[in-house]
C-alpha positions, 0 to 999 in steps of 0.5 A, a space after each residue: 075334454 068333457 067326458 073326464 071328472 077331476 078325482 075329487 068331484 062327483 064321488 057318492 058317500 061311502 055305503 055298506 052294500 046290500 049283498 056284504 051284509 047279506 054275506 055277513 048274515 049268511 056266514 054268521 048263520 052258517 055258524 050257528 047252524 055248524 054249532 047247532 049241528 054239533 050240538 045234534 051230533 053229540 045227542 045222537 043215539 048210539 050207532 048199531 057198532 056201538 050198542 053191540 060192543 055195549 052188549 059184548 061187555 055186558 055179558 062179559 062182566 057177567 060172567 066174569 063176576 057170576 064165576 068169580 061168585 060161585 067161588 065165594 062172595 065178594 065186596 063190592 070193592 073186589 068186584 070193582 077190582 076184579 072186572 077192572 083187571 080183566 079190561 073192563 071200562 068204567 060203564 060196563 063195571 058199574 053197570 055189572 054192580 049194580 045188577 049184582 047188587 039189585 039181586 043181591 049178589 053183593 051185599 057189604 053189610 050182608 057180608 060182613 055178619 056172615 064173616 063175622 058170624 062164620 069165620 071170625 066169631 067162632 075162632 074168639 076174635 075182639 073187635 079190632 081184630 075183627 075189623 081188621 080181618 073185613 077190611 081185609 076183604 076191602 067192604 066198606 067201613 060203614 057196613 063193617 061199623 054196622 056190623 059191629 055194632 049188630 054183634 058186638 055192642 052188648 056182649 064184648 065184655 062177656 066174651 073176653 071173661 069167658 075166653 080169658 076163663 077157658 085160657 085160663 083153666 088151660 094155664 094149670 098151676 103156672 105161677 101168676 105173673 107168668 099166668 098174666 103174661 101168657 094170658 094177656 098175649 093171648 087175649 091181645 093176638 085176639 084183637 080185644 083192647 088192651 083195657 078190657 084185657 086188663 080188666 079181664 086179665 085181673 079178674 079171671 086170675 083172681 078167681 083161680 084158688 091157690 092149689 095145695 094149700 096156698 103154694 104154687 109151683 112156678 115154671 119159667 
């Protein structure tokens, strides 16, 4: 029967046909223009719903921070806290600091000489208890050294000698040992450094003349 070929005979060579590759190259550009549609995606400008609830936190961390000011000033740390504990999320509390402290509403070194200048200098505190006090109220440790250094670099030594002179003449006739202890107490609950206490402490007392004569009356 001639219309029959034996199974080996008459095959063409294998060949990769037109429209597999064109199908190939079409699924590998779908793939790109997937990828490229994600990529456009993810620069899309914010929706109307998103500028919106953008807008709602905004005004909310303002006046959260602006009632919390009229109250007292603030680090930028207690702020940070404070909208924070109030649910704000990371964009609407950054953006709420730095509109403060572009106007200056807050201001670490602003703050910390203005405590150290109204509160903490007038009750006689030394450096360490100063730091301690601004640290207190969480400013930053660059902003506390600045203001240390502002009001502190020159005078520390002169106003422990006047704040150990005005104890002192408070100690009336009190023998010198307990004179010494009392008044280095004192000094060491103010913050001053134990070397300039001591320095100080020997030196107020040895101005002290002994009363009637040389003699002392001694209270224990």
């Amino acid at each position: 029967m001639s219309g029959i070929t034996n199974s080996g005979e008459g095959l063409a060579p294998v060949t990769y046909l037109p429209w597999v590759t064109d199908a190939s190259a079409r699924t590998a550009a779908l793939g790109e223009s997937a990828d490229s549609d994600d990529s456009d995606s993810a620069s899309e400008p914010p929706s109307a719903a998103d500028i919106k609830a953008e807008k709602k936190a905004a005004r909310r961390s303002e006046n959260v921070a602006m009632h919390a000011l009229t109250r007292r000033s603030m680090s930028v740390r207690e702020m940070d806290r404070l909208l924070r504990s109030r649910g704000m999320d990371d964009n609407a509390v950054a953006d709420e600091i730095a509109r403060l402290e572009s106007v200056g509403l807050l201001d670490d070194n602003a703050l910390a000489l203005d405590i150290i200048e109204r509160s903490v200098g007038r009750k006689g505190l030394g450096r360490q208890a100063i730091r301690s006090e601004l640290s207190k109220r969480m400013i930053d440790s660059s902003a506390i050294d600045l203001a240390l250094e502002t009001l502190y670099s020159d005078d520390e030594s002169e106003r422990i000698m006047d704040i150990a002179r005005d104890r002192a003449a408070r100690l009336g006739s009190l023998d010198r040992d307990v004179a010494e202890r009392r008044l280095s107490a004192f000094l060491a609950r103010r913050g001053f450094r134990s070397s300039d206490i001591s320095r100080a402490v020997r030196e107020v007392l040895a101005e002290r003349r002994p009363s009637g004569g040389g003699s002392s009356v001694r209270f224990i």
